[in-house]
C-alpha positions in Angstrom: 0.0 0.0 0.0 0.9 3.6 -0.5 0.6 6.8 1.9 -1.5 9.3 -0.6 -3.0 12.4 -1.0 -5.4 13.1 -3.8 -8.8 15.1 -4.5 -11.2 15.0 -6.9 -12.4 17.5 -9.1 -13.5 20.8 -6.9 -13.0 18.8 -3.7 -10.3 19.6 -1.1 -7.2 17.6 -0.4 -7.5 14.0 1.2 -4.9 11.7 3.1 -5.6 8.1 1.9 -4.7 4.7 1.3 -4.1 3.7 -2.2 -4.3 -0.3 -3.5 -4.2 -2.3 -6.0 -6.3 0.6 -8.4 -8.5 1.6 -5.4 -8.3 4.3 -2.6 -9.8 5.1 0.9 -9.8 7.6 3.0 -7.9 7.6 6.4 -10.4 8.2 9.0 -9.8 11.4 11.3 -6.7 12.5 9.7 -6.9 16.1 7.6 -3.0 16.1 6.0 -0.1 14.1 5.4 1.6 16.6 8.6 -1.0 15.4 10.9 0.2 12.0 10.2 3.8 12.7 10.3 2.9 14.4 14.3 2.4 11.1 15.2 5.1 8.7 17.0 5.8 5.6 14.1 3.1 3.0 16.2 0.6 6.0 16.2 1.0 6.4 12.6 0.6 2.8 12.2 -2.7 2.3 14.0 -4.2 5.4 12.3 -3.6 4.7 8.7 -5.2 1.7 9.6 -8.7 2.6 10.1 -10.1 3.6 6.3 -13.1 4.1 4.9 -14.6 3.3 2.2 -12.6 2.5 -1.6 -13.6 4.3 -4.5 -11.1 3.7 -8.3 -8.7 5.8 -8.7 -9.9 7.0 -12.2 -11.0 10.5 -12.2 -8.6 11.4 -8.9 -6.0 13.7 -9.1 -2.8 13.1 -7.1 -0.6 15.6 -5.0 3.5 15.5 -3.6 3.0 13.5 -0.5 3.9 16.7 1.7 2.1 19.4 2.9 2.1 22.5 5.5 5.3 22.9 6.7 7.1 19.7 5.5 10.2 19.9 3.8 12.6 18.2 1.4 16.4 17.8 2.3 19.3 15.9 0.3 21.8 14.1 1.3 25.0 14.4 -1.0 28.1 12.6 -2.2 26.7 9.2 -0.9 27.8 6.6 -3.6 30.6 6.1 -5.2 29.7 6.8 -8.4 28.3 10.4 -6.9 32.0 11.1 -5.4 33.6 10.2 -9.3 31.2 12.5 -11.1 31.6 15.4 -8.8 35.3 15.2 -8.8 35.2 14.7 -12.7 32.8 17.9 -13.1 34.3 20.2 -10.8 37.3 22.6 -10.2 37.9 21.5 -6.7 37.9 17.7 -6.7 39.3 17.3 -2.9 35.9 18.9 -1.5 33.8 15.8 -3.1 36.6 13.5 -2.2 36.7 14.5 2.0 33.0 14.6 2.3 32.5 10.9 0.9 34.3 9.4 4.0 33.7 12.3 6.1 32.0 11.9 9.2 29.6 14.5 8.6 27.7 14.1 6.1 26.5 16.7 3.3 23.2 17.9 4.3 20.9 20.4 2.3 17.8 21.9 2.1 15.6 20.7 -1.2 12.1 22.5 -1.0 9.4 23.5 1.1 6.2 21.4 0.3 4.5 24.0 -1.9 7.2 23.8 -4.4 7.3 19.9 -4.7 6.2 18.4 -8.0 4.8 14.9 -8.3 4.0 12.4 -10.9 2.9 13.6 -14.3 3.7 17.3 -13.4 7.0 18.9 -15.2 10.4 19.3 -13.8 12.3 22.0 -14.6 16.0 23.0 -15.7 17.4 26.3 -15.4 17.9 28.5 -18.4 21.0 29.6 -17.5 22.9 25.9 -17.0 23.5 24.1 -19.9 24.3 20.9 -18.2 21.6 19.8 -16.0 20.8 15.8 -15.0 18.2 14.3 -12.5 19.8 12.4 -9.6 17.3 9.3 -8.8 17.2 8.7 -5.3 15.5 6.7 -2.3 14.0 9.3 0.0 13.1 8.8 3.8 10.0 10.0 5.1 10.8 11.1 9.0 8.4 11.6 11.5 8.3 14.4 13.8 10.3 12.0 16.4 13.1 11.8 13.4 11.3 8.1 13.2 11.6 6.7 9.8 8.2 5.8 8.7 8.2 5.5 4.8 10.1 5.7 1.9 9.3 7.5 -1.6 11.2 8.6 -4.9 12.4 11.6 -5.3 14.1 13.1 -8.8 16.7 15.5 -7.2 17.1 17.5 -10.6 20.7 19.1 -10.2 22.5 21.7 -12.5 26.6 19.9 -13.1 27.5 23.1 -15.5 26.8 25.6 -11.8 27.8 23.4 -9.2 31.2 22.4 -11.3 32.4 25.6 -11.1 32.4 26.1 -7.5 30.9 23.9 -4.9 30.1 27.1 -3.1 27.1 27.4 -5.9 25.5 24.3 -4.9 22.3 26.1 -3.6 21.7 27.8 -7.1 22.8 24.6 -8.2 19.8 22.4 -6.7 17.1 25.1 -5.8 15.2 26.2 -9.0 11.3 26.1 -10.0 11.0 22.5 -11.0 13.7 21.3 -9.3 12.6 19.2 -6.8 10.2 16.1 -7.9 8.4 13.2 -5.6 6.0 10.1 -6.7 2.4 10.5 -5.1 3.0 7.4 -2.8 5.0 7.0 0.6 5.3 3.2 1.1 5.5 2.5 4.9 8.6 1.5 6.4 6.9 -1.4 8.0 6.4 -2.8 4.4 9.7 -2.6 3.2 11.8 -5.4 4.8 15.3 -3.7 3.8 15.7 -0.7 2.4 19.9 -0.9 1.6 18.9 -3.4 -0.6 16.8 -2.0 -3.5 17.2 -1.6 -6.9 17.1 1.8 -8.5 15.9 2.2 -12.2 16.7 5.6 -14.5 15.3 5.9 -17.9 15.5 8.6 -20.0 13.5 9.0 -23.2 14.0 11.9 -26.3 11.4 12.0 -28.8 10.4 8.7 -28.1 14.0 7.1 -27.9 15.8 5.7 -25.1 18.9 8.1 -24.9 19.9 7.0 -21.4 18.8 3.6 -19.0 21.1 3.1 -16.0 20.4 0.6 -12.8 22.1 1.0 -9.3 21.0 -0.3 -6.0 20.9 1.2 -2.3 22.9 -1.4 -1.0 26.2 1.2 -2.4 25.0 3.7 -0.4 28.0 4.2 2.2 26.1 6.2 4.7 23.3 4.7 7.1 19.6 6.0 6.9 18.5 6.3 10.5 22.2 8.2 10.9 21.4 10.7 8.7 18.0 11.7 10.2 19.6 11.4 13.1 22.1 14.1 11.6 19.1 16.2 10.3 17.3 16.3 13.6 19.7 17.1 16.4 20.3 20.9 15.6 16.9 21.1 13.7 12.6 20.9 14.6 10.6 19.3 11.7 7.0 19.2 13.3 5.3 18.5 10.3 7.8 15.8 9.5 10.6 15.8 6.9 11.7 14.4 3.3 15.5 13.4 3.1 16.5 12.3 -0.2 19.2 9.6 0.6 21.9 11.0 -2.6 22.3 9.3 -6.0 24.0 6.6 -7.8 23.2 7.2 -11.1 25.1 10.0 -12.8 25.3 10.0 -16.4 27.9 10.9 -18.2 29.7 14.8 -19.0 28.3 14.3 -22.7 25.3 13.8 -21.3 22.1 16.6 -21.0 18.8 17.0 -20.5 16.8 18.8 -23.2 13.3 20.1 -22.6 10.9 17.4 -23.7 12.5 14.5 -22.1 10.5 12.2 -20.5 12.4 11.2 -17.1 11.2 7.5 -15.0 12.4 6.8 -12.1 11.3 3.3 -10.3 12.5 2.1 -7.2 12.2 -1.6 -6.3 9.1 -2.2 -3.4 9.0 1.7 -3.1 7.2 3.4 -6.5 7.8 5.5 -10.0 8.1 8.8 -10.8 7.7 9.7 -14.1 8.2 13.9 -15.0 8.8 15.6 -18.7 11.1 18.5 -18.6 10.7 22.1 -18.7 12.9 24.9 -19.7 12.4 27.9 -16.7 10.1 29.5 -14.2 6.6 30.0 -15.9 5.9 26.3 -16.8 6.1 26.4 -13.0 4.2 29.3 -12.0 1.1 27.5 -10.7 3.3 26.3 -7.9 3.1 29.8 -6.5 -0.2 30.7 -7.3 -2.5 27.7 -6.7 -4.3 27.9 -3.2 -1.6 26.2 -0.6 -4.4 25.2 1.5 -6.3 23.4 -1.3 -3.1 21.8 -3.4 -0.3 22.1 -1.6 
């Protein structure tokens, strides 16, 4: 099962369970932050009580974050991340010391009004050149800094801004578009190990394959429950938190994204995203004008 929110035409936002085609309500619960208040057994028991199933056809679904959740990355946590970075960039030691450092790299992604989800666009910046998404396994925290799920998110990162200075990473990973998330949160308690799934990139042009590439979470060097842990002890999340767990899937330097790919993203026991790309801010504009309390 999957964590959802959808709405259906004219109606307001709803927290639900979604199976197998169908989808019910969770009883009592208003948002996906009320949830994340919760301790992980809370959680558990209230996602439990439903009511009643109705098809998915005709439903519309949102990011699986809302009031003030946010999405945070976690960087340089495979191998292959560490030999891109150091083969894009001017200063190659940085990417080198934070792999085995014992701090990890930590930053902020988006605040949950900015999130895109399945089927909407993602962006790349107009001013790049060279931009990629970064498929990752993303850990849904609790208030507590409990793990209680895991989604997909599509990091989109800019290699042309970031290479030239790691200082630029925030213009290098903060754009409109920039941060994509399937509709679903699978719960933890459903996924029996989570360093051990396989994750799926493929990128279509005009209908073509230009780029496929597999990887699996079992090369990720840095434990999950550490890096929340890392997240939470100088920071509150009380509507819970997103941390995208860093990528293993980089493609190549000769490698871009051009507006009109198609981008799918499926991670094994967890979901797929799927997003086409888009060139700038207005193809994003309704992110900032829809009504936060009905959408976002």
């Amino acid at each position: 099962m999957h964590l959802v929110r959808y709405q259906s035409p004219g109606g307001r936002p709803v927290v639900g369970v979604r199976t197998d085609g169908t989808v019910a309500p969770v009883e009592g619960v208003g948002s996906v932050a009320e949830l994340l208040r919760l301790t992980a057994d809370e959680l558990r028991t209230a996602v439990a009580k439903v009511g009643e199933s109705v098809p998915v056809e005709g439903l519309r679904f949102l990011p699986p974050l809302d009031h003030r959740g946010e999405v945070w990355c976690s960087g340089v946590t495979y191998e292959r991340s560490r030999g891109a970075r150091m083969e894009e960039s001017a200063e190659q030691s940085v990417y080198d010391k934070v792999y085995t450092a014992e701090r990890p790299e930590l930053f902020q992604k988006a605040p949950a009004w900015r999130v895109v989800t399945d089927g909407e666009p993602v962006g790349i910046r107009t001013d790049s050149g060279h931009d990629v998404p970064e498929p990752e396994l993303a850990v849904v925290a609790n208030s507590h800094g409990e793990i209680v799920g895991f989604t997909v998110c599509n990091d989109m990162s800019s290699r042309s801004i970031e290479g030239v200075n790691p200082l630029y990473v925030p213009q290098a990973k903060l754009f409109a578009g920039g941060c994509a998330l399937a509709t679903g949160i699978r719960p933890a308690w459903e996924v029996a190990d989570p360093k051990n799934l396989e994750i799926a990139l493929v990128i279509e042009r005009d209908g073509d394959e230009v780029f496929a590439e597999t990887t699996s979470t079992a090369k990720l060097v840095r434990e999950l429950q550490d890096l929340i842990d890392v997240l939470f002890l100088p920071n509150d999340f009380p509507d819970g938190v997103i941390l995208a767990t860093g990528t293993g899937i980089v493609p190549e330097l000769d490698f871009a994204l051009a507006e009109g790919d198609v981008i799918t993203i499926t991670i094994a026991e967890v979901g797929t995203l799927t997003n086409t790309v888009a060139a700038g801010r207005e193809p994003f504009a309704f992110l900032a004008t829809e009504n936060l309390e009905e959408k976002r």
